[in-house]
C-alpha positions in Angstrom: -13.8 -4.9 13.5 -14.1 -4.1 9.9 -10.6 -4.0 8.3 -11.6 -1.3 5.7 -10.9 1.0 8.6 -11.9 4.8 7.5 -9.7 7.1 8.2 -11.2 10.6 9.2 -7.8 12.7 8.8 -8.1 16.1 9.1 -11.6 16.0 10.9 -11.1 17.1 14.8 -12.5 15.0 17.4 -11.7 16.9 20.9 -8.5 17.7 19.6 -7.4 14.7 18.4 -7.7 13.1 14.9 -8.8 9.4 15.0 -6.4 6.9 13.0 -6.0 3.2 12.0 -4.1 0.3 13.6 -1.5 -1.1 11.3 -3.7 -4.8 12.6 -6.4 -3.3 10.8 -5.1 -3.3 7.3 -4.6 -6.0 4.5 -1.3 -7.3 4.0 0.2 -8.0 1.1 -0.8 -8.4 -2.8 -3.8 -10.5 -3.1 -5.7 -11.2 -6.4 -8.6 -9.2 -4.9 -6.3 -6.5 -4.7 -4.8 -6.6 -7.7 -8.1 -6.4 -8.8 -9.2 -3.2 -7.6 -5.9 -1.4 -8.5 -6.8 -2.5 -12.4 -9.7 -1.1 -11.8 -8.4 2.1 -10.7 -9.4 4.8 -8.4 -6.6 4.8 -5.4 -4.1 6.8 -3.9 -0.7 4.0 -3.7 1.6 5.6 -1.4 5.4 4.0 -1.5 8.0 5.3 0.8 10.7 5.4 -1.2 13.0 2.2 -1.9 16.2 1.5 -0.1 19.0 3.9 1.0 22.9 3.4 2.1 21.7 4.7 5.5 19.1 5.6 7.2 19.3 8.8 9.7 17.5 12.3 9.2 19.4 13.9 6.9 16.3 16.4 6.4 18.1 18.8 9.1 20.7 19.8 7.0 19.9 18.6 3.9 20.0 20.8 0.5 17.4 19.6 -1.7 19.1 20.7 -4.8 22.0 18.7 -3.9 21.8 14.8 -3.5 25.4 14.9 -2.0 24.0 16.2 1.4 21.3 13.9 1.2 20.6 10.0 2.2 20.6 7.9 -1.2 19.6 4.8 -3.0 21.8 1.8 -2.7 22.3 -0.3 -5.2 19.9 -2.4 -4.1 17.3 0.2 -4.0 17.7 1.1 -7.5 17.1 -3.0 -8.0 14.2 -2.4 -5.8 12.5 0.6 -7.5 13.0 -0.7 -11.2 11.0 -4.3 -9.7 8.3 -2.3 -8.3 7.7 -0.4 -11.8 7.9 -3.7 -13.8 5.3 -5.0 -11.5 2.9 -2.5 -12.3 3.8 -3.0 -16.3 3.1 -7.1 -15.5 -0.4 -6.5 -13.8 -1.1 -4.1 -15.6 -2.0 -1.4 -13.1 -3.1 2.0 -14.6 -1.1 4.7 -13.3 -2.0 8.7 -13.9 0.1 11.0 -11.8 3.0 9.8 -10.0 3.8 12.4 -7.4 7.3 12.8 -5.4 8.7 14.8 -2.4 11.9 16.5 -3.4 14.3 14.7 -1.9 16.8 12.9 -4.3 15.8 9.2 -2.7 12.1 9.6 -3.7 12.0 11.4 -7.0 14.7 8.6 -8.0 12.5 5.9 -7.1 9.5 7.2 -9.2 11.9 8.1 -11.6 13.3 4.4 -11.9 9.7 2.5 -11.0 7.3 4.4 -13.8 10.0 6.8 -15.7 8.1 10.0 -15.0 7.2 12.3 -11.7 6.6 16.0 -10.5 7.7 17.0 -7.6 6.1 18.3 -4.4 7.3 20.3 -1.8 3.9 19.4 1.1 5.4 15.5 0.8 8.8 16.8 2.1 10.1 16.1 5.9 10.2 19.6 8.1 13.8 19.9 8.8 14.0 18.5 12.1 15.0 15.4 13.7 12.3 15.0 16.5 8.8 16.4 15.8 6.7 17.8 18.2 2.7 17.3 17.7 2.5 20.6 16.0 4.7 19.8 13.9 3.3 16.6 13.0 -0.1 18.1 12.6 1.2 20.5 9.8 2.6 17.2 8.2 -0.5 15.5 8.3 -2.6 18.6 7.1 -0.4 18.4 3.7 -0.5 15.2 3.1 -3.8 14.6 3.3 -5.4 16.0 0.7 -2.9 13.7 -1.6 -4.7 10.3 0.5 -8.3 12.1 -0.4 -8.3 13.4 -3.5 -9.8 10.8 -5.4 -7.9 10.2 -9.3 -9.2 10.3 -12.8 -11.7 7.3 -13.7 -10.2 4.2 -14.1 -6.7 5.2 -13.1 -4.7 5.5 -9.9 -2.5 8.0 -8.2 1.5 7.1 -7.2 2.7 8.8 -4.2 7.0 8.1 -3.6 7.3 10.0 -0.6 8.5 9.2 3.2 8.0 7.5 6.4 7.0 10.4 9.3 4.7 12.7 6.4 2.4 9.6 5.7 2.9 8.3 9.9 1.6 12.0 10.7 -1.8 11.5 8.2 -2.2 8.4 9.5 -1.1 7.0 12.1 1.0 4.2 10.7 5.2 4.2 10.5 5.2 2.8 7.1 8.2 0.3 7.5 10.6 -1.1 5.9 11.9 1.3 3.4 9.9 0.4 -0.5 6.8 -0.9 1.7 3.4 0.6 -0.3 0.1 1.4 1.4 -3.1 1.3 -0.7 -5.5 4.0 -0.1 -9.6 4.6 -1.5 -9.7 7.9 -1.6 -13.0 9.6 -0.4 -12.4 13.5 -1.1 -14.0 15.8 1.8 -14.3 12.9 4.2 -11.0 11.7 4.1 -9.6 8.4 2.9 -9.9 4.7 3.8 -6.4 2.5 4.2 -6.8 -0.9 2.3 -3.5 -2.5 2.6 0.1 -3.0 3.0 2.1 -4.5 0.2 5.8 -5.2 1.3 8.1 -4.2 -1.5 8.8 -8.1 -2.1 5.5 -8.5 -3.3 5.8 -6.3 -6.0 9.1 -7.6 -6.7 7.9 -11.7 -6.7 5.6 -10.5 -9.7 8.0 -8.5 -11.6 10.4 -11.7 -11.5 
């Protein structure tokens, strides 16, 4: 099976949209990889670094108020800052960093590259349990941040969350930090390249 598995999000195929198998990506942060992100051209989506808890706060969650929202541990603010300096040591090009609006992910891009904007289509939908509608709608605004493909010879950060980027592609991106590298392919979609744990990122930055 060739592991550069493309992704047709957003294209229906008797109702269904075909996705990847988490087997049929690259793990971690090879040299060839490493490569092609100095090189530019991808989409790097990170689910935001570590948090006290972990429960779905996006029910009642204000978004103007971290209070009522999960947040970074200590350790997660460790974790973010290593995943920046990581991209300073390999020197990975990085144009638009891009955040949902929820305190935990804006904070991360905020401590990993010091800038972000904020986007409301990377937020959860405020329930607990989603039903396949409701995933669909998830994965129809998310996608077009996986396929729109970046200026030359830079790439696109994405600090968002777990069910958005499981409902574009089929993937739970686990554990909290983890990044997923993306070629983005416009109108047909995106391809998923690999998985790089947030310890990779931090091995480098140390």
């Amino acid at each position: 099976m060739n592991r550069f598995v493309h992704i047709l999000v957003g294209l229906l195929l008797v109702g269904s949209v075909v996705y990847a198998q988490q087997s049929d990506v690259r793990d971690g942060l090879t040299p060839e990889l490493v490569a092609a992100l100095q090189d530019g051209g991808h989409v790097i989506y990170i689910r935001h670094a570590m948090t006290e808890t972990d429960y779905a706060d996006q029910v009642d969650a204000t978004l103007s108020d971290c209070a009522t929202q999960r947040v970074l541990s200590e350790a997660g603010w460790e974790q973010a800052r290593d995943i920046g300096a990581s991209f300073e040591v390999l020197e990975i090009p990085v144009a638009q960093v891009i955040a949902s609006e929820y305190c935990r992910a804006w904070q991360t891009a905020d401590l990993a590259f010091g800038r972000y904007v904020k986007n409301a289509d990377l937020n959860f939908l405020p329930v607990a349990d989603f039903s396949d509608e409701q995933m669909a709608t998830m994965s129809e605004r998310v996608t077009p941040f996986l396929s729109a493909v970046p200026v030359d010879g830079l790439n696109t950060v994405i600090v968002a969350h777990d069910d958005p980027f499981e409902a574009a592609t089929g993937i739970y991106p686990e554990p909290q930090g983890v990044a997923y590298v993306v070629r983005p392919l416009g109108d047909d979609g995106f391809e998923l390249l690999a998985r790089v744990p947030a310890d990779a990122w931090i091995s480098t930055a140390r």
